[in-house]
C-alpha distance (Angstrom), angle and dihedral (degrees) to the residues before:
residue distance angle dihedral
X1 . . .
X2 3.74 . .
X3 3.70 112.3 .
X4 4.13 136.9 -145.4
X5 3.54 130.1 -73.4
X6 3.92 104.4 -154.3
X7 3.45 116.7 -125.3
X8 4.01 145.3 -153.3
X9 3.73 108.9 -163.3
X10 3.78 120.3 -176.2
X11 4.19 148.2 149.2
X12 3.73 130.5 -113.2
X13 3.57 113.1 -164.5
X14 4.02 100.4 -151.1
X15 3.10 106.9 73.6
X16 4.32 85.1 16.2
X17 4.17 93.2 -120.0
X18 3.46 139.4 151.4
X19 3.42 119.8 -142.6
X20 3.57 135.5 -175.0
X21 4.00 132.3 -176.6
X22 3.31 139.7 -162.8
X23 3.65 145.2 -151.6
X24 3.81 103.1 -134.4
X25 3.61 96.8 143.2
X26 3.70 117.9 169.0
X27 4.01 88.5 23.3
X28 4.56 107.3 119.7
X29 3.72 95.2 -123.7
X30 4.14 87.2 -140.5
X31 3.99 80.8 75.9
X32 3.79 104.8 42.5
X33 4.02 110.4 106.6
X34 3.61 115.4 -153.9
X35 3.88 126.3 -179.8
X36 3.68 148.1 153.7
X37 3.77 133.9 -144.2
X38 3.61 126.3 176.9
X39 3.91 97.9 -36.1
X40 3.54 101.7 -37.5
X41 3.90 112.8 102.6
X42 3.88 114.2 -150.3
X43 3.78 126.8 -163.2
X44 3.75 121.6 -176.2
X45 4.03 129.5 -177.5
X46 3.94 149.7 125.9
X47 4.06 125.6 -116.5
X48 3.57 103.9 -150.7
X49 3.74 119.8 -153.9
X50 4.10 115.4 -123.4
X51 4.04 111.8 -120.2
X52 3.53 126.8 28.5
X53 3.84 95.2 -136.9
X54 3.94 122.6 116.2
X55 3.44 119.4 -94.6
X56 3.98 136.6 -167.7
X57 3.72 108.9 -148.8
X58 4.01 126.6 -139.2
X59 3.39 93.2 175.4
X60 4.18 130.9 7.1
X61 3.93 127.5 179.7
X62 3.70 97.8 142.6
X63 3.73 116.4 106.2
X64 3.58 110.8 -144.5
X65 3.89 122.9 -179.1
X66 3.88 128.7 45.4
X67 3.79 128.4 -6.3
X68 3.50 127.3 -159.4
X69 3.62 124.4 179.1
X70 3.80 134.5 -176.1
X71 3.72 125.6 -172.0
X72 4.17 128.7 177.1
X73 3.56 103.9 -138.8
X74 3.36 99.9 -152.4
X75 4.00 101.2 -164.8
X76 4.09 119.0 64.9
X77 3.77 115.9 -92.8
X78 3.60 133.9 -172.2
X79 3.82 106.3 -123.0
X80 3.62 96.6 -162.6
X81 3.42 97.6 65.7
X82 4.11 93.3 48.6
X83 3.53 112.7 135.9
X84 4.12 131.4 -172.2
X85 4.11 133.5 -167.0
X86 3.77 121.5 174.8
X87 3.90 107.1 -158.9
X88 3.97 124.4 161.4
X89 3.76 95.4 -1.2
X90 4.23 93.0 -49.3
X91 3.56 127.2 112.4
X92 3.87 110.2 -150.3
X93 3.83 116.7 -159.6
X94 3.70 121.8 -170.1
X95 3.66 119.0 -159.2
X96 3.56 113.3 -177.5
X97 3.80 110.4 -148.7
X98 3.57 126.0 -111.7
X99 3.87 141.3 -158.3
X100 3.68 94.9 -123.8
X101 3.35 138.4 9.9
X102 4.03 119.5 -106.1
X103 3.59 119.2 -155.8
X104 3.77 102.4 -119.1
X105 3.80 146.5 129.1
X106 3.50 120.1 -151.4
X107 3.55 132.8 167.6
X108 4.00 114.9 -120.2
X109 4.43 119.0 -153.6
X110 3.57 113.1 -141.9
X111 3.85 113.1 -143.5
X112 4.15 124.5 -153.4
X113 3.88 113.4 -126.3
X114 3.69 124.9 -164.5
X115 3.49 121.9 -130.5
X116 3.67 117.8 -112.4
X117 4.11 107.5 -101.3
């Protein structure tokens, strides 16, 4: 069973975008999925856990394993201008907002960015 990314979802008004972000740390951003159809934003990937050697756990909060995470958007966005950036362990997805909604499904790359220094 995959489990939930959590999610902060919010608007900025200049340029009008929503954006939502993620906390997919430990997840290679070459194998998270992300995609839109009609107003339902999709986001598929797998955290893999470092070291292959057993382990006895006190104590475990970390999800490890696929993600999948659906979100109604609610407002109109303009799919083809979608864009997504994984730095520090949070995927960043910028929707910019539309005046209608166009049926569509489009698939969406995510890009790493380094941190400055």
């Amino acid at each position: 069973m995959a489990s939930r990314a959590p999610a902060d979802v919010f608007v900025t008004e200049r340029p009008p975008t929503l954006t939502v972000q993620l906390d997919v740390a430990g997840a290679d951003p070459a194998t998270i999925h992300v995609e839109i159809e009609a107003d339902v934003l999709t986001i598929r990937g797998t955290r893999v856990r470092a070291g292959a050697e057993r382990r006895i756990y006190h104590h475990a909060e970390i999800d490890w394993g696929p993600f999948e995470r659906r979100l109604q958007l609610n407002v109109p966005v303009d799919a083809e201008g979608v864009t997504a950036a994984y730095e520090r362990g949070i995927l960043s997805i910028d929707l910019p907002l539309a005046e209608r909604v166009r049926e569509t499904r489009i698939q969406i790359a995510v890009v790493r960015t380094r941190a400055n220094g």
